[in-house]
N, C-alpha and C positions, 0 to 999 in steps of 0.2 A: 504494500500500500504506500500511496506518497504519504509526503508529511502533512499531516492533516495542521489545520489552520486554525486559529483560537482569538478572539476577543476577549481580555478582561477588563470589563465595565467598575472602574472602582479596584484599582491596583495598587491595594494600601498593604495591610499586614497580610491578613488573610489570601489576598487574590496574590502579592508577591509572591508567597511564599509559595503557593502554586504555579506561577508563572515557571518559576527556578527549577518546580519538578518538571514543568513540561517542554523549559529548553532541554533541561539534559536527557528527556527522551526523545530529543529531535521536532517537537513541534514548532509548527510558525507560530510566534506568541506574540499579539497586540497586549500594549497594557496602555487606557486608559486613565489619565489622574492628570492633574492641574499642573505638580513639577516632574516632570519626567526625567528629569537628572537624579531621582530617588528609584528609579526604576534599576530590578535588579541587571545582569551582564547579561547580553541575548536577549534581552524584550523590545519590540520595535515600540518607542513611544509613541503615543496618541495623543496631544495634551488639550485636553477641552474640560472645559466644567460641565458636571452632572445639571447641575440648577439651571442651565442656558438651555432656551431652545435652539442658538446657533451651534450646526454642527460644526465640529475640528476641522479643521483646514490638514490636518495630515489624515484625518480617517482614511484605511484601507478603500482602496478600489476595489481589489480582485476579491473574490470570493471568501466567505464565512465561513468555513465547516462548523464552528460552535461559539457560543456566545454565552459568556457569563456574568451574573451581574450581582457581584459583591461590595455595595457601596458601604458606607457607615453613615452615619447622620452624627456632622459637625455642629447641629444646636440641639439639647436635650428637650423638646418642648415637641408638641405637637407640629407647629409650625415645620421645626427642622425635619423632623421625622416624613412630615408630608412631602416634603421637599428632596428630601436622600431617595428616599423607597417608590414612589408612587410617581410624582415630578419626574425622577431622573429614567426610570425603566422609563417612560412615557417618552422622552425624549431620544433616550437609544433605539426604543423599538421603531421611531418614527425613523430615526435616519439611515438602520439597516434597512427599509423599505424604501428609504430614498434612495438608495447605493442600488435594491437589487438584487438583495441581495442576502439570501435563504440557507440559515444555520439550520442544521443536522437536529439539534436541538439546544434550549435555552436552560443553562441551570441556573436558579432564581438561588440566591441565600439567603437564606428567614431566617425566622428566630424562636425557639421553645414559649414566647413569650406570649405566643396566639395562644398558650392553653392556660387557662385560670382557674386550674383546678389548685388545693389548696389543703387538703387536707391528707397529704403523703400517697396518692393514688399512682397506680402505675400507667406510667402515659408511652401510648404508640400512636400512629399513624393516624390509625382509625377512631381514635378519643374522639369526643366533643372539641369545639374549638369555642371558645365560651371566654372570651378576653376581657376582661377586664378596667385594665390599662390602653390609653390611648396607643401606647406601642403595639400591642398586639393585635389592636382592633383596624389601624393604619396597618400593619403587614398584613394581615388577613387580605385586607383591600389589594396589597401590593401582586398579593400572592395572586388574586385572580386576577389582575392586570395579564402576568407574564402566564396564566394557564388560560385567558383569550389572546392572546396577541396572534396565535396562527401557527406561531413554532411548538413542536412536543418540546411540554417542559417539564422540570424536575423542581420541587419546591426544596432544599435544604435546612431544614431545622436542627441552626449549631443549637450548643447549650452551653453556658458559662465558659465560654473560651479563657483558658490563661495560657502562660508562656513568658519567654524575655519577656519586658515593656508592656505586660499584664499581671502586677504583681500586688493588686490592692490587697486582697485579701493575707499574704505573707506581711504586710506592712502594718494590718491591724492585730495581726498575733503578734507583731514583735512589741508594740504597743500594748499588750495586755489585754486585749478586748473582750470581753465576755460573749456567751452566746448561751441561749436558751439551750436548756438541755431537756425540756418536758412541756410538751408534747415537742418529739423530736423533730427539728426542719430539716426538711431532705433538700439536700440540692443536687446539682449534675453538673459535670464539666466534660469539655475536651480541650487536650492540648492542641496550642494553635498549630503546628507542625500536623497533628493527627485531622484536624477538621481540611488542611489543605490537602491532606493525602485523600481524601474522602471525596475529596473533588474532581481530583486526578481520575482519580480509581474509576468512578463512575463514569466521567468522561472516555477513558479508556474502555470500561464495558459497553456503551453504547458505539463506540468505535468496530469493536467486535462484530456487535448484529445483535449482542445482549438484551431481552427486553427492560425497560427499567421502567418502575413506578412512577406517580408524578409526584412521591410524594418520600422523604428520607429523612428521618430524626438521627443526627449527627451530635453524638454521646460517646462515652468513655463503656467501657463492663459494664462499671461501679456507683453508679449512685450512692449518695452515704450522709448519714444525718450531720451537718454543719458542727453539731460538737465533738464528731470525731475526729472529720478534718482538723480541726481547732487543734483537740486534743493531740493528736499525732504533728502536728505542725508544733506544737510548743516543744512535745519531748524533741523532736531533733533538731531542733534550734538554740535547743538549753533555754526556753523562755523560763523563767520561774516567777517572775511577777505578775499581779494580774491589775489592771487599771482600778481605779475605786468609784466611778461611776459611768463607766462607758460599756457596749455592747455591741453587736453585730446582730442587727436586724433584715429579716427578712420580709414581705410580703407573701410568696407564696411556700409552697412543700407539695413537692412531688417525686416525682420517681421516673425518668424515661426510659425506654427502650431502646438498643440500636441491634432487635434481633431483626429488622428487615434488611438493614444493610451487611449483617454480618452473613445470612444466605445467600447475599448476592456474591458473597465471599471478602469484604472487606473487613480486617481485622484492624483494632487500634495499636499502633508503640505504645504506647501508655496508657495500658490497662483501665487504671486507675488513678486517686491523685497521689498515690505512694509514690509511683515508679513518676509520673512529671513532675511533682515539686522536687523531688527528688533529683531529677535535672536539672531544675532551673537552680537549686540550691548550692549543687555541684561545679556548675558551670557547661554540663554536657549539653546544652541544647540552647 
């Protein structure tokens, strides 16, 4: 097969670090973002803003094989969020139809944060989608944006991404910070490295002839109640003080699954948060 050809819409952490897998497997890789001199070695820059209806003046001519679109929303508010997820796919999809120009398929990256459930329930695919939060109820929207636009798409639901340059939660244990330990809050993560390989992965199997869902919760194993994490994060840090009135609060408690993705055969590096924090602590990752 040639080298198949790749857009990434939003080539910040998450889509770089993909981009990097997909040069070194020979792929033609666009990476759009605003400074393209942050773009990793082998991505052809694209430099446009997501928030502009005007498209880039370097956008690809020749042909799409795939198109992904991994933004982040630079204002925390409804506003930004309308503007990152819904605005900007709106804007991409309009000017891969202006170009011509017809991806293989679109992998859209969500967020666990469409599900509002709350009470440590086990969440797949097929849960309710019941959001709460303006973020979730805005990607919900985004989500069907990119599952009408024309192209087969993939929805990606990361969960609590850490990694380098994602280390809030290590900052609040080294601080002491308390966490509810009764009724247990579950949360979920994956390492950023593992949500980029998740990307790859599935790209690559639809490259195949693989069927894929339109739908992928992008998780670790391990789910684990927040005062374990806590707990196992102080012993190996040697934390031993604890703040005198501070805590780590959550909103919700669930539980996700990533058995859809793991039949399709995608496995995590980092299990769990044992073996990532444990990297990023080290310096391995």
């Amino acid at each position: 097969m040639s080298a198949p050809s790749v857009l990434i819409a939003g080539c910040g952490d998450i889509g770089g670090r993909l981009a990097s897998r997909l040069v070194a497997e020979h792929w033609q890789v666009h990476g759009l973002r605003r400074s393209v001199a942050q773009l990793p070695e082998g991505v052809i820059g694209v430099a446009g803003d997501l928030f502009s209806d005007q498209c880039p003046a370097d956008w690809p001519t020749g042909p799409l094989d795939y198109l992904v679109y991994s933004a982040a929303a630079t204002v925390h508010d409804e506003t930004g969020y309308r503007a990152a997820y819904i605005d900007g796919l709106r804007h991409v999809l309009g000017w891969v139809k202006q170009h011509g120009q017809r991806p293989r398929r679109l992998l859209f990256v969500s967020s666990s944060s469409v599900y509002g459930q709350q009470n440590g329930e086990w969440i797949d695919e097929t849960s309710p989608t019941e959001a709460g939060g303006y973020s979730g109820r805005l990607m919900l929207e985004a989500e069907q944006l990119a599952l009408d636009s024309g192209i087969p798409a993939s929805r990606v639901r990361l969960t609590g991404i850490y990694g380098p340059g994602r280390e809030w939660l290590l900052s609040q244990v080294r601080q002491g910070y308390r966490v509810v330990i009764d009724p247990p809050l579950y949360a979920n993560r994956i390492h950023a490295d593992d949500a980029a390989c998740l990307l790859a992965f599935l790209l690559d199997a639809d490259r195949q002839g693989k069927a894929l869902d339109d739908c992928y919760i992008g998780v670790d194993d391990a789910p684990a109640a927040l005062a374990d994490v806590v707990g196992w994060l102080r012993e190996y840090m040697g934390v031993t003080e604890w703040a005198e009135d501070a805590s780590v609060r959550r909103a919700g408690s669930k539980r996700c699954s990533n058995a859809r993705a793991k039949a399709l055969g995608w496995t995590p590096r980092y299990p769990s948060f044992r073996e990532g924090y444990a990297a990023i602590l080290e310096g391995r990752c």
